[in-house]
BAVO-509623 format. One record per atom (N, C-alpha, C): residue number from 1; residue in one letter; atom name; x, y, z. Coordinates in steps of 0.001 Angstrom, whole numbers, plus 524288, in hexadecimal, padded with zeros to 5 digits. Example, Ala and Ser with C-alpha at 12.3 -4.5 7.8 and 13.67 -1.06 7.14 Angstrom:
<site titi="1" doza="A" vexmar="N" east="83386" north="7E9C6" up="81E78"/>
<site titi="1" doza="A" vexmar="CA" east="8300C" north="7EE6C" up="81E78"/>
<site titi="1" doza="A" vexmar="C" east="83390" north="7F31C" up="81E78"/>
<site titi="2" doza="S" vexmar="N" east="83232" north="7F736" up="81BA8"/>
<site titi="2" doza="S" vexmar="CA" east="83566" north="7FBDC" up="81BE4"/>
<site titi="2" doza="S" vexmar="C" east="83264" north="8001E" up="81EBE"/>
//
This chain:
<site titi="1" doza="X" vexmar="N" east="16C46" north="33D63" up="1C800"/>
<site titi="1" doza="X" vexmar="CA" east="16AC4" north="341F0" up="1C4FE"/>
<site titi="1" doza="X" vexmar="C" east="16D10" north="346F5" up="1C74D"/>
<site titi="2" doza="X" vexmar="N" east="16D5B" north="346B6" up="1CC96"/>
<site titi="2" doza="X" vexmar="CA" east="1705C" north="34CE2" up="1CEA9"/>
<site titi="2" doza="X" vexmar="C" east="1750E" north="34D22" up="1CC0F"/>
<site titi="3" doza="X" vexmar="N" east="1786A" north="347D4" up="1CC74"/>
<site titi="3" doza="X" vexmar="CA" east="17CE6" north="34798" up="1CC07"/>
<site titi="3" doza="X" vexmar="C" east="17C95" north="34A21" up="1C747"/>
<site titi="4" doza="X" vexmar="N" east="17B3C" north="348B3" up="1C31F"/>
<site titi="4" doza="X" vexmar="CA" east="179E3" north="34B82" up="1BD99"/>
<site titi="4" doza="X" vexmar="C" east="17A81" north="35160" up="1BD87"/>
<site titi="5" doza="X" vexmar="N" east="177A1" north="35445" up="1C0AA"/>
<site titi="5" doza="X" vexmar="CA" east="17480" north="3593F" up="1C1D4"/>
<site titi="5" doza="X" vexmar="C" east="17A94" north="35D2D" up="1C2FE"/>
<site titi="6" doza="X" vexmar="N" east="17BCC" north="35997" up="1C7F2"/>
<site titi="6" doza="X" vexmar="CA" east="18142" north="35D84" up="1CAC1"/>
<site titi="6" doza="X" vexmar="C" east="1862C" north="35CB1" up="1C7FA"/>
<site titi="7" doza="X" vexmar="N" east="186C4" north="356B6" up="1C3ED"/>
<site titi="7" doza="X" vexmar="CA" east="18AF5" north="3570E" up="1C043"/>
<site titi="7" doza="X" vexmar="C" east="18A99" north="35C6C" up="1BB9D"/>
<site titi="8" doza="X" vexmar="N" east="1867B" north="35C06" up="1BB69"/>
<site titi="8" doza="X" vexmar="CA" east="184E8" north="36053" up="1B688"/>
<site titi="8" doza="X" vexmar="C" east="1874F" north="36557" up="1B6FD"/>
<site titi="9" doza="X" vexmar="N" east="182A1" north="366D8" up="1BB7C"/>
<site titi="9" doza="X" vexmar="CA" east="185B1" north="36A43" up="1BDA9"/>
<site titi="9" doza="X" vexmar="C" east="18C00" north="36BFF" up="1BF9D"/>
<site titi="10" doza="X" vexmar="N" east="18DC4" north="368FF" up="1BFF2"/>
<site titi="10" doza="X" vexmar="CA" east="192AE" north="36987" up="1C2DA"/>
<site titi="10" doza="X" vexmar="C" east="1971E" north="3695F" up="1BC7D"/>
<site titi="11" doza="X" vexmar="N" east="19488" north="36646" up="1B784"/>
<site titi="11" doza="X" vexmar="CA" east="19688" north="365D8" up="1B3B9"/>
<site titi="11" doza="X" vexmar="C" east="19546" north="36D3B" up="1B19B"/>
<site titi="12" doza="X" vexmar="N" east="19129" north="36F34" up="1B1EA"/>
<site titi="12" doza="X" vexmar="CA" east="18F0C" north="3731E" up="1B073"/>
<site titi="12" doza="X" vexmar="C" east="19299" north="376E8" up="1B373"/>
<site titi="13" doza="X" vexmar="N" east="19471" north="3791B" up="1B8EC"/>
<site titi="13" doza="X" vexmar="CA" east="196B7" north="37CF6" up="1BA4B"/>
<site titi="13" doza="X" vexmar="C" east="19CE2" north="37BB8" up="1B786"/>
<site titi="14" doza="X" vexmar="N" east="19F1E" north="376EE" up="1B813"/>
<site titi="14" doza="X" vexmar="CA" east="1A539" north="376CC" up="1B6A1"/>
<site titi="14" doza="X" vexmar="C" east="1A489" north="378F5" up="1B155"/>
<site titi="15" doza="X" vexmar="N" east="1A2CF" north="377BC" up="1AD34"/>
<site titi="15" doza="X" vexmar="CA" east="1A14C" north="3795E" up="1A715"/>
<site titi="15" doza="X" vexmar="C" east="1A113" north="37E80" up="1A61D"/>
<site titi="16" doza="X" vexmar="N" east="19C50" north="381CE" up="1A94C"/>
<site titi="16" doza="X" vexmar="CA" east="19CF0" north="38730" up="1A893"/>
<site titi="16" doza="X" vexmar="C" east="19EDD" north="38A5C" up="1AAF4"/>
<site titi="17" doza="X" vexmar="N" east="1A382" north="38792" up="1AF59"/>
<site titi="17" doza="X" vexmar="CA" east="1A875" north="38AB6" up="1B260"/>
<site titi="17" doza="X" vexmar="C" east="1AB18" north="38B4A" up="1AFF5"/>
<site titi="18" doza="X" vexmar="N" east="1AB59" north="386D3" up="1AC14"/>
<site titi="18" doza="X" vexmar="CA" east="1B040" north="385C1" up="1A921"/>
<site titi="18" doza="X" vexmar="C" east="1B03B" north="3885B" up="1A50C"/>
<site titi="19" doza="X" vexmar="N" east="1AD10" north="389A8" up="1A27B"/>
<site titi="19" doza="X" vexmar="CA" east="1AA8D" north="38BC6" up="19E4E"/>
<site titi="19" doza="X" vexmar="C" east="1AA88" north="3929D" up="19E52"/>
<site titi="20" doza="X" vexmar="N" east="1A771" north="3919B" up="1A244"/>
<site titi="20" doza="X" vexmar="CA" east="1A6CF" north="399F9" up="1A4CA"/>
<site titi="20" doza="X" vexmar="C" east="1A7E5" north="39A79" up="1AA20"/>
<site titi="21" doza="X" vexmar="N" east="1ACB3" north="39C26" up="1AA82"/>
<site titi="21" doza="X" vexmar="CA" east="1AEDE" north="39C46" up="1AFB8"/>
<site titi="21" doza="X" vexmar="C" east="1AD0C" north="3A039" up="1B239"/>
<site titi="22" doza="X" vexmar="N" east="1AAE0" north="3A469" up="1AF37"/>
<site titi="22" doza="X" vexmar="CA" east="1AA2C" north="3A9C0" up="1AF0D"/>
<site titi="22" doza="X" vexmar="C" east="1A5CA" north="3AA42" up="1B2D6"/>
<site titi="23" doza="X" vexmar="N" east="1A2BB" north="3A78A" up="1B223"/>
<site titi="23" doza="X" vexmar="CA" east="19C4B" north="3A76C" up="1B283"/>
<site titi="23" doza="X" vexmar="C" east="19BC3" north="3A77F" up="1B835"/>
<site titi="24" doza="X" vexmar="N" east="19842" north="3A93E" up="1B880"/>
<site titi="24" doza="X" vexmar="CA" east="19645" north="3AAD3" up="1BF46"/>
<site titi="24" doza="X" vexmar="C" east="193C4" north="3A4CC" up="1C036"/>
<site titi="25" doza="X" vexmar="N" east="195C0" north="3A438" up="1C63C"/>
<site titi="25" doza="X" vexmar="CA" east="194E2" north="39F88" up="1C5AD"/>
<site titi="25" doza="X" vexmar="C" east="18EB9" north="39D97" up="1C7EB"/>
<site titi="26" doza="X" vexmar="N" east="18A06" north="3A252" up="1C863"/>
<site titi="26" doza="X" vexmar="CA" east="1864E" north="3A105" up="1C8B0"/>
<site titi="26" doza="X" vexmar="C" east="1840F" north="39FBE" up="1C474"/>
<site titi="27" doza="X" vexmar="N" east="184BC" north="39ECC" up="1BFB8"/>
<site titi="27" doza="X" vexmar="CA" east="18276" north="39CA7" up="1BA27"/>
<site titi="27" doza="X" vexmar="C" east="18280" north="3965B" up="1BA67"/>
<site titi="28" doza="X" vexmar="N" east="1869C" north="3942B" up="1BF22"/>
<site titi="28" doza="X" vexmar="CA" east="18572" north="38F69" up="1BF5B"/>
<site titi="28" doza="X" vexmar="C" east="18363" north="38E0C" up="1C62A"/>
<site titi="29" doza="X" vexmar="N" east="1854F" north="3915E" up="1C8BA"/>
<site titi="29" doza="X" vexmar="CA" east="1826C" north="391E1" up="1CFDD"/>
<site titi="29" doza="X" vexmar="C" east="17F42" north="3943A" up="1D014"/>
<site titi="30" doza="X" vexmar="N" east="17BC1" north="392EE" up="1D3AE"/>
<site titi="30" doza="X" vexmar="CA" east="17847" north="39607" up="1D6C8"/>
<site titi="30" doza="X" vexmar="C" east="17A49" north="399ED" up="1DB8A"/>
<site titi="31" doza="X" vexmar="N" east="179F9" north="39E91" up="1DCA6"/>
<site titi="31" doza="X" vexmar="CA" east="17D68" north="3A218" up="1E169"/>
<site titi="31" doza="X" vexmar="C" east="17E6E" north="39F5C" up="1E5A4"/>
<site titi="32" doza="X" vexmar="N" east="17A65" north="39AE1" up="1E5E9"/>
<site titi="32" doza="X" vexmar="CA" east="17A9F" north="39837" up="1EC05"/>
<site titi="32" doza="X" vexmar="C" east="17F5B" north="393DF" up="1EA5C"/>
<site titi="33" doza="X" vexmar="N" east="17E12" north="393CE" up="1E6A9"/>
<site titi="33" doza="X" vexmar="CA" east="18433" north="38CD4" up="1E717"/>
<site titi="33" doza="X" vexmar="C" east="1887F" north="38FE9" up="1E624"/>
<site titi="34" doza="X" vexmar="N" east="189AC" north="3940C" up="1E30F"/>
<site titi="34" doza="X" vexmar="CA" east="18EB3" north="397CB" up="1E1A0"/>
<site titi="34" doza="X" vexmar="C" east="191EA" north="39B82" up="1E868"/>
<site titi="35" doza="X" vexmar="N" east="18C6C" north="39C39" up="1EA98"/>
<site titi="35" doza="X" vexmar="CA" east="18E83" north="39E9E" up="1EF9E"/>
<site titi="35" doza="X" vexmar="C" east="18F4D" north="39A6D" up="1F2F2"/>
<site titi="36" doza="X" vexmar="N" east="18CE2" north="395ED" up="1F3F2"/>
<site titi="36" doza="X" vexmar="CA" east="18E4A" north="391BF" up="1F6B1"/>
<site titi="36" doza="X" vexmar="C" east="19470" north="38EC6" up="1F74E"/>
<site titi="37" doza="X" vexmar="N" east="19633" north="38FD0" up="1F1C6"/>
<site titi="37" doza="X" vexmar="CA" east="19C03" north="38CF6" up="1F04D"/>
<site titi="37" doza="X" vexmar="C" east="19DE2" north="391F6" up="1F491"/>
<site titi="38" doza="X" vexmar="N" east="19D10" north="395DE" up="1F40F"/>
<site titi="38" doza="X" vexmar="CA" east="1A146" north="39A0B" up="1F776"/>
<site titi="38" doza="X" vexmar="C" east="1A0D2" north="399C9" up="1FBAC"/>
<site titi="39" doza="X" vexmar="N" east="19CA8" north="3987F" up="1FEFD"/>
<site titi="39" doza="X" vexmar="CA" east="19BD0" north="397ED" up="20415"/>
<site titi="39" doza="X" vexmar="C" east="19F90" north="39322" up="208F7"/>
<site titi="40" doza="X" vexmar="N" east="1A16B" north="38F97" up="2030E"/>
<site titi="40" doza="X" vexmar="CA" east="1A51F" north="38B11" up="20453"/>
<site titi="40" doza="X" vexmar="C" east="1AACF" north="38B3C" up="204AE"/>
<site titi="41" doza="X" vexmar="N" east="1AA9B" north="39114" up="203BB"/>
<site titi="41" doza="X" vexmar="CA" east="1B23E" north="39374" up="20283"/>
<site titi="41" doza="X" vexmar="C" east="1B20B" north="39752" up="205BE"/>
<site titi="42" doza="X" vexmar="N" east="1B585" north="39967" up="208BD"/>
<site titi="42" doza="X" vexmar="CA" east="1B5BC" north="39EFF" up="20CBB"/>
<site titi="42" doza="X" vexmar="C" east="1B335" north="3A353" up="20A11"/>
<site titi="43" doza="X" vexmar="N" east="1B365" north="3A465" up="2080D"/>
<site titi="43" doza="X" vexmar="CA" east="1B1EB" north="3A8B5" up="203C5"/>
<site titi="43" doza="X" vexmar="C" east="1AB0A" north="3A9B2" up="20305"/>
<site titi="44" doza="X" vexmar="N" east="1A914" north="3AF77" up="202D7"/>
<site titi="44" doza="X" vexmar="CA" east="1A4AD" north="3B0CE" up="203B8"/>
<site titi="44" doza="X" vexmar="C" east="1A4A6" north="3B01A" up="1FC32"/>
<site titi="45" doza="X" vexmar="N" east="19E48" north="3AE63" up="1FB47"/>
<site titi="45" doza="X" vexmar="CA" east="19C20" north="3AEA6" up="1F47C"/>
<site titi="45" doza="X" vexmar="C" east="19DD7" north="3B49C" up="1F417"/>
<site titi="46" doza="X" vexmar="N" east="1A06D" north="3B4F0" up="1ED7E"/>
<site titi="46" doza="X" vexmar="CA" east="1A07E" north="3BA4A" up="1EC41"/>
<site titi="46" doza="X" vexmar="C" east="19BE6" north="3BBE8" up="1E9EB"/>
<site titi="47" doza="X" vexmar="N" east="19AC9" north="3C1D5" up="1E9EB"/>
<site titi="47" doza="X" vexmar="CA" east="197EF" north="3C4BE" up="1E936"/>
<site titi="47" doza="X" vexmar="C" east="19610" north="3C4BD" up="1E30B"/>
<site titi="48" doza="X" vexmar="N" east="196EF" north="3C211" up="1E128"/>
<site titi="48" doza="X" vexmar="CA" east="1956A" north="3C1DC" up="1DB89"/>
<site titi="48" doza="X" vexmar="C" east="1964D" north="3BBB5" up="1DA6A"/>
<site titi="49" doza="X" vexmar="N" east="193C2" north="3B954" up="1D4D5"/>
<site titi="49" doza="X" vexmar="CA" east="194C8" north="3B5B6" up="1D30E"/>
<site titi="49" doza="X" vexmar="C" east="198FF" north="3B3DB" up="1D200"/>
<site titi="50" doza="X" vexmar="N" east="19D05" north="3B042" up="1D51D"/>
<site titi="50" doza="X" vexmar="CA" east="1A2F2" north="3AE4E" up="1D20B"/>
<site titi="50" doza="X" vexmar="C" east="1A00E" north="3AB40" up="1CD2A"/>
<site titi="51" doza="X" vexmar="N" east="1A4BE" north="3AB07" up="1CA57"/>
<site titi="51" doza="X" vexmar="CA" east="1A4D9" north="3A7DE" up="1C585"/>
<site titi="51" doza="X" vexmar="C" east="1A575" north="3A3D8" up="1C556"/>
<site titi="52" doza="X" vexmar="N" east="1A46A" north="3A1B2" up="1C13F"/>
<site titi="52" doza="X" vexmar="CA" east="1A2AB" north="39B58" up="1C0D6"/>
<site titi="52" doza="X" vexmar="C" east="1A84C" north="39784" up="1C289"/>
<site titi="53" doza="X" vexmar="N" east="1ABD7" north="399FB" up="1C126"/>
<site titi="53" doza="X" vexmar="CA" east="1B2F9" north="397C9" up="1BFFA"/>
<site titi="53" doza="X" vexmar="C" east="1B440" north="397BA" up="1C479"/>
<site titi="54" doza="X" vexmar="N" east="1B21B" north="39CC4" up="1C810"/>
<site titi="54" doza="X" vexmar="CA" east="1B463" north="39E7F" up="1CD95"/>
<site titi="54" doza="X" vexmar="C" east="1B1D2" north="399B3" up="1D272"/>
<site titi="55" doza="X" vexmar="N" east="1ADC8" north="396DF" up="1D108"/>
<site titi="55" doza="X" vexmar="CA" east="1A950" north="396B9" up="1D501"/>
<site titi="55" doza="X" vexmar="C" east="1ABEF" north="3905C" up="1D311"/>
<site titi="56" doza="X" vexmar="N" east="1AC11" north="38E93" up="1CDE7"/>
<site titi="56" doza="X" vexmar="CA" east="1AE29" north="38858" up="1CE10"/>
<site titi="56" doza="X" vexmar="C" east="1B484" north="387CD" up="1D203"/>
<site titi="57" doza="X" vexmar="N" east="1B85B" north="38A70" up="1D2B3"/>
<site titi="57" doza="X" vexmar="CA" east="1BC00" north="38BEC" up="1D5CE"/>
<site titi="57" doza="X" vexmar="C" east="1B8F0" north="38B14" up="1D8F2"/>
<site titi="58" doza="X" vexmar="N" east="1B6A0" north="38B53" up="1DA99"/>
<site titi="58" doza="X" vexmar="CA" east="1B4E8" north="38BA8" up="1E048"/>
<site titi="58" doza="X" vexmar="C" east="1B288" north="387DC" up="1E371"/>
<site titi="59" doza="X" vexmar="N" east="1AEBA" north="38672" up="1E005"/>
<site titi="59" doza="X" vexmar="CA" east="1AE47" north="37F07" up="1DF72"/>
<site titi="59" doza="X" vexmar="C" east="1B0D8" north="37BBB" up="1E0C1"/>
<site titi="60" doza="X" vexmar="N" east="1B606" north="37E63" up="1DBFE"/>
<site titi="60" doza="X" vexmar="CA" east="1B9A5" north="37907" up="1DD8B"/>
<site titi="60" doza="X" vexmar="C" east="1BD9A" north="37A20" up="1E323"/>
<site titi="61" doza="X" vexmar="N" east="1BCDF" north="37E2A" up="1E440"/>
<site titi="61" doza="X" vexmar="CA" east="1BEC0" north="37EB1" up="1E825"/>
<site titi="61" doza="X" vexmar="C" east="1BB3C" north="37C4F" up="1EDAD"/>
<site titi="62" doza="X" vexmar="N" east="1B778" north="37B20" up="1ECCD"/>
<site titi="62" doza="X" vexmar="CA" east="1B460" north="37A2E" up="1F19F"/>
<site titi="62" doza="X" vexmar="C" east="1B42A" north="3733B" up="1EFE6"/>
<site titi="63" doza="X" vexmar="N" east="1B460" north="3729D" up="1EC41"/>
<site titi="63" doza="X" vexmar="CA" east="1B57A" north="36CC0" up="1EBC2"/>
<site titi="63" doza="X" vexmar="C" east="1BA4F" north="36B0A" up="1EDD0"/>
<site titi="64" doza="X" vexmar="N" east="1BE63" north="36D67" up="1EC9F"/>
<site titi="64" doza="X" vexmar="CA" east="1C3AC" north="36BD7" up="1EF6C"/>
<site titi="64" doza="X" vexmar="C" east="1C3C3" north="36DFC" up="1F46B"/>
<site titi="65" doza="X" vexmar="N" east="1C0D4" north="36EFD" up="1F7BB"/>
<site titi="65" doza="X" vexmar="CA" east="1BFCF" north="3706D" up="1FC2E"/>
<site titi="65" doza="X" vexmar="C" east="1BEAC" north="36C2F" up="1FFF6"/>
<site titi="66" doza="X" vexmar="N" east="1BBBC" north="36977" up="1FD25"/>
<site titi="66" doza="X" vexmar="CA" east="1B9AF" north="36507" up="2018B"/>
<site titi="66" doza="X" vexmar="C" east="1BC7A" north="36148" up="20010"/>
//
C-alpha cells in the first residue's frame, strides 16, 4: 500500500511540472522537503520559493548524483 501512496505521488509532481512549470514549487512541497533538496548541492536554499520546473532539475540532478 505505501508503494501505492509514493507512486502517486511521484506520478502527481512529474504531471504538474509538466503541466505548470511556472508554479512555486511549494503547492506540491512542504518548505522542509523543498529546502532539504538544496542542502544536498553546494548552494545555500534561495530566499524565495523556486519553481516547480526549477526544483524537478534538481531532483534529477541529485538522482544522477549518486
Amino acid at each position: 500500500m505505501i508503494y501505492l501512496i509514493i507512486g502517486w505521488r511521484i506520478l502527481h509532481v512529474v504531471t504538474t511540472g509538466q503541466a505548470c512549470p511556472n508554479l512555486p514549487c511549494d503547492v506540491v512541497f512542504d518548505p522542509e522537503e523543498w529546502q532539504a533538496a538544496w542542502t544536498e548541492i553546494p548552494h545555500k536554499p534561495p530566499p524565495q520559493t523556486p519553481k516547480l520546473g526549477h526544483h524537478r532539475r534538481l531532483w534529477r540532478l541529485l538522482r544522477q548524483k549518486k
